[in-house]
Wavefront OBJ file of the C-alpha trace (Angstrom):
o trace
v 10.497 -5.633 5.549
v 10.516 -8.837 7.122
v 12.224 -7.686 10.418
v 10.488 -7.434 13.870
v 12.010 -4.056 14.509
v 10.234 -2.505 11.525
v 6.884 -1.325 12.187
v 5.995 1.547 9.609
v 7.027 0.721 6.437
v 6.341 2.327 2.828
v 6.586 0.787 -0.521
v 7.061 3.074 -3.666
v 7.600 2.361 -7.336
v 6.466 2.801 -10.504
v 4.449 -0.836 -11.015
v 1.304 -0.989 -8.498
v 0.194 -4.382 -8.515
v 3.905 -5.599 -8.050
v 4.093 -3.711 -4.612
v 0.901 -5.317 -3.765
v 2.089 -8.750 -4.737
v 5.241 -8.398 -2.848
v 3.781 -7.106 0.416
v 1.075 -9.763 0.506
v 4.259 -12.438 -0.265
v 6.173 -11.519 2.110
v 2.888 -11.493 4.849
v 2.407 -15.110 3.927
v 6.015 -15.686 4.641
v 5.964 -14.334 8.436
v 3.606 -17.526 9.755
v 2.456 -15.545 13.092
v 0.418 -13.268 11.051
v -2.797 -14.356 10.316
v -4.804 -11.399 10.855
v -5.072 -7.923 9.340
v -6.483 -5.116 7.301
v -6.574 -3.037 4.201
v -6.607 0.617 5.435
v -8.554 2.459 2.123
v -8.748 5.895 1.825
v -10.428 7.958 -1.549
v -11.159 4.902 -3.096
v -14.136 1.904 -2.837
v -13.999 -1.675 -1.898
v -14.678 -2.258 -5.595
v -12.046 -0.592 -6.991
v -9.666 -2.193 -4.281
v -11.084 -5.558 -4.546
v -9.839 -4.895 -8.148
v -6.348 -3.819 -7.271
v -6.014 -7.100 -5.188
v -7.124 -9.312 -7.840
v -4.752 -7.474 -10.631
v -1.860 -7.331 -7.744
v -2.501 -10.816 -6.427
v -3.374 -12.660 -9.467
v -5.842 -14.563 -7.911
v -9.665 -13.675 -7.923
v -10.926 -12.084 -4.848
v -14.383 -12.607 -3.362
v -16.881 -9.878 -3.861
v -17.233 -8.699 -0.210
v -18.785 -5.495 1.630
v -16.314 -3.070 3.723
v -17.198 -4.961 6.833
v -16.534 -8.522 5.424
v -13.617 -10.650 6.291
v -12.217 -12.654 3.318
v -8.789 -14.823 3.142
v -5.774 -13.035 1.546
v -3.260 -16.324 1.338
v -4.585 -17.803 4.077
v -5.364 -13.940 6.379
v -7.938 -13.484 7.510
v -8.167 -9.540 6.140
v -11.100 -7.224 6.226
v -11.396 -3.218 5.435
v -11.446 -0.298 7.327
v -11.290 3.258 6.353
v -8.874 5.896 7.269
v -11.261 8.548 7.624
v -12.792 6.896 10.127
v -10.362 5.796 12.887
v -7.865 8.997 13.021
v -9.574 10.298 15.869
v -9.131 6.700 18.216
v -6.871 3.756 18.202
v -7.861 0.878 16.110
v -5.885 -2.363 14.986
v -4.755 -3.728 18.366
v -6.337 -7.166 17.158
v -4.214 -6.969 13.866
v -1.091 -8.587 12.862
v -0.646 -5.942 10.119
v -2.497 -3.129 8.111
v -1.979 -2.643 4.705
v -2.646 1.270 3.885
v -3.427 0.994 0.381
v -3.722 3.689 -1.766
v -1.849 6.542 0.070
v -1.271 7.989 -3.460
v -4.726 10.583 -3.443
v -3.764 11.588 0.506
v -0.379 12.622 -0.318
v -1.581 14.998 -2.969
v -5.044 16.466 -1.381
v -5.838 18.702 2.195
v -6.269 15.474 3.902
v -2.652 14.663 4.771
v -2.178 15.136 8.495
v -5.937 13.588 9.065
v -4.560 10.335 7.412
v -1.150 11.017 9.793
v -2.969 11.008 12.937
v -5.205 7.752 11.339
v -1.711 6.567 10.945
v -0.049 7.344 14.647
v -3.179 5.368 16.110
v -3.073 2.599 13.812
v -1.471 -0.605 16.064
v -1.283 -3.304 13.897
v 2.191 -5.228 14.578
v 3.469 -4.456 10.721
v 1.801 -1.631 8.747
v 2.702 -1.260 5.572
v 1.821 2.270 3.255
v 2.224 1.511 -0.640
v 1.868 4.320 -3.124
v 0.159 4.308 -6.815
v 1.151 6.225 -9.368
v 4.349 7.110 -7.865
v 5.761 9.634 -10.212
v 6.408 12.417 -7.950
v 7.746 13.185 -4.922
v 4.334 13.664 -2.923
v 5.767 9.959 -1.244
v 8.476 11.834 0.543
v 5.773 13.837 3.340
v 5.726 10.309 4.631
v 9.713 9.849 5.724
v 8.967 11.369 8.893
v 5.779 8.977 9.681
v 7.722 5.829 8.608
v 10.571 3.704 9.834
v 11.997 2.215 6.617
v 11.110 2.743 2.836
v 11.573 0.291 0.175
v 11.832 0.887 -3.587
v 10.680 -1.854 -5.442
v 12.185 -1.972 -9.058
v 10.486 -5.096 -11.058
v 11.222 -3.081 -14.488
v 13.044 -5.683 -16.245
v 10.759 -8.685 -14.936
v 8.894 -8.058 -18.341
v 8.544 -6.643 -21.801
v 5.461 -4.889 -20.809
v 7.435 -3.605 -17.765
v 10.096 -2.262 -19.814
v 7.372 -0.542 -22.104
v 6.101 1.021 -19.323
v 8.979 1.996 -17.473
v 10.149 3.824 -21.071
v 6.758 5.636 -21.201
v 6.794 6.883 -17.763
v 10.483 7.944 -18.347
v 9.233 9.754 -21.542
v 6.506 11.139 -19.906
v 8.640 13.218 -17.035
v 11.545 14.066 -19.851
v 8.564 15.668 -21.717
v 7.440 17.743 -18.514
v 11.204 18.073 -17.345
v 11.240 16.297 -14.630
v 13.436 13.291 -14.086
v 12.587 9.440 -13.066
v 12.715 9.577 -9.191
v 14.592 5.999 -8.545
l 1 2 3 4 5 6 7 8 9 10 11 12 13 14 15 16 17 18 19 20 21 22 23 24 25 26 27 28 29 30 31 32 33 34 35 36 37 38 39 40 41 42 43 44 45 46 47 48 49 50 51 52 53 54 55 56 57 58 59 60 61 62 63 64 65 66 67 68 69 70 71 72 73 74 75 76 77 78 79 80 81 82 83 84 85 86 87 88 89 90 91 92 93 94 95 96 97 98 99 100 101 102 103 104 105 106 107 108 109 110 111 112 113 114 115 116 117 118 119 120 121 122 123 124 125 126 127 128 129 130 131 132 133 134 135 136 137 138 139 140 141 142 143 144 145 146 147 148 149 150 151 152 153 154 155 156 157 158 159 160 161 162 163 164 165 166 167 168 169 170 171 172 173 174 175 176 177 178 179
């Protein structure tokens, strides 16, 4: 994720505010980014304002969608999909963040958000999923250069719990866990 030739990148697994945590981490650790933006899609800046505070376990300002606030020391702001996949937008931005993808992989809006995507030109963009149970994640191999699983199941008990309920939860529909 950290490489120079990687430009697209998705991040899938089954514990949300983990992915969040880790692509925000390993932002911070690449020190010639200092400017970016969370791409949202079906969802509000307060709902992701809450996602960031539960994924980077830090409170976030209350902010509007056209407010710049400090992610560990980014300057990040908001932009929606919806409205930039008919021009270029980003060419100020280090990286984008498109966060949730999850309710665009499973709706009639999938190759709007693909052409929001192919202008996007933000030096690192990174796609993480939500509720990645299915796999809806895989109509984005074709848009993306690398994917990366990230397992934190045994970091915890309640992880554990989880991941067993989740398992549980496909057996009972007959489906299987996807990684």
């Amino acid at each position: 994720m950290l490489d120079k030739e990687t430009n697209r990148i998705l991040i899938r697994g089954y514990f949300d505010d983990d992915k969040l945590l880790l692509a925000f981490s390993c932002l911070y650790d690449l020190k010639e980014f200092n400017k970016g933006t969370i791409v949202i899609g079906n969802t509000t800046v307060p709902n992701e304002r809450e996602f960031l505070e539960r994924g980077l376990r830090e409170v976030v300002p209350r902010f509007n969608l056209r407010d710049s606030f400090n992610v560990y020391g980014m300057i990040t702001n908001f932009v929606q999909w919806s409205r930039n996949r008919d021009f270029l937008f980003g060419f100020d931005k280090d990286f984008a963040v498109f966060h949730p993808v999850q309710s665009v992989l499973d709706g009639t809006d999938f190759p709007k958000f693909c052409a929001a995507l192919k202008n996007v030109r933000a030096r690192k963009n990174i796609l993480i999923t939500t509720n990645d149970v299915n796999n809806n994640a895989k109509k984005l191999y074709p848009h993306i250069d690398s994917t990366l699983i990230l397992d934190t199941t045994s970091i915890n008990k309640e992880h554990e719990k989880t991941y067993k309920v989740i398992q549980s939860n496909l057996q009972a529909d007959h489906k299987v866990l996807l990684y």
